[in-house]
C-alpha positions in Angstrom: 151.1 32.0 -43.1 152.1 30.6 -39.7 153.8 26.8 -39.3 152.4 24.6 -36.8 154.8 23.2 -34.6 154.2 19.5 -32.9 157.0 18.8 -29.5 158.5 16.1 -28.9 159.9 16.4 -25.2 162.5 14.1 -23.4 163.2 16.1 -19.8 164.1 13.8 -17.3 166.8 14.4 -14.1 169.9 13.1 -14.1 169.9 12.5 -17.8 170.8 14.7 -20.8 168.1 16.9 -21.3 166.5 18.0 -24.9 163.6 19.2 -26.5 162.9 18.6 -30.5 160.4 20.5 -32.7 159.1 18.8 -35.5 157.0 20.7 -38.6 153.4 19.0 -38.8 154.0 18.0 -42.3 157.0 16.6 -41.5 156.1 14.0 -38.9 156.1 10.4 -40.0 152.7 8.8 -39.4 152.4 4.7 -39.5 149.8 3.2 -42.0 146.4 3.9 -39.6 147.1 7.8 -40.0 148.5 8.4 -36.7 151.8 10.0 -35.6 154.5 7.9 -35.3 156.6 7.2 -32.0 159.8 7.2 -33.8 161.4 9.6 -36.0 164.4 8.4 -38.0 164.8 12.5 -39.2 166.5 15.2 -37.9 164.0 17.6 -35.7 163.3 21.1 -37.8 164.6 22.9 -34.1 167.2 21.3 -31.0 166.5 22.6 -27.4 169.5 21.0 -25.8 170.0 22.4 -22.1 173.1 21.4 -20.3 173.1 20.4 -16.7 175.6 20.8 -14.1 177.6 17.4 -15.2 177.4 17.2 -18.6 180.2 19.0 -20.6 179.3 21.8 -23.2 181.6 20.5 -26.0 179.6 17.3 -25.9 176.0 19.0 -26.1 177.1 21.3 -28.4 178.9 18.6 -30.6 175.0 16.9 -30.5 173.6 20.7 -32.2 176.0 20.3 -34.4 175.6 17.0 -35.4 171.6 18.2 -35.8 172.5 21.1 -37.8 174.4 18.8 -40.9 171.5 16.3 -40.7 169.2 18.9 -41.7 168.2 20.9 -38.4 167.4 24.3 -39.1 167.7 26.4 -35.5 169.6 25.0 -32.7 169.5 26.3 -29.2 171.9 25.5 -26.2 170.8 26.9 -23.1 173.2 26.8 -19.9 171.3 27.9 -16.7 173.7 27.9 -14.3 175.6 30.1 -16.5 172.4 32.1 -17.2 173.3 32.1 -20.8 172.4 30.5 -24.5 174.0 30.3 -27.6 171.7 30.0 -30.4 172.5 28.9 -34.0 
């Protein structure tokens, strides 16, 4: 059976730029049955994608960080460089 996946996106210019993939089942709902705003878990998948002044250790120190707080898949995608690393 396939997962259902639920995005969370955060793209904006000039700033660090990710996406997060949550599981349905795993997103926190508040107490009228709706999806929450916040999530105080790791995402089940990181998109992080590295603009022109941020520095790759950093954003890959962030996937990593992900990864040991229960991530399962992250992706770093460089696109000046035309390149991704995926864990």
């Amino acid at each position: 059976p396939s997962k259902s996946f639920a995005f969370s996106f955060y793209l904006r210019q000039n700033e660090n730029r990710y996406i997060t993939v949550f599981t349905w089942e795993r997103i926190p709902s508040e107490a009228n049955g709706e999806a929450s705003n916040t999530f105080a878990i790791a995402p089940d998948w990181t998109i992080e994608i590295l603009s022109p002044d941020q520095s790759q250790t950093k954003v890959t120190q962030n996937i990593l960080r992900c990864l040991k707080q229960g991530t399962q898949m992250g992706w770093l995608i460089a696109p000046e460089e035309k390149t991704e690393f995926i864990s």
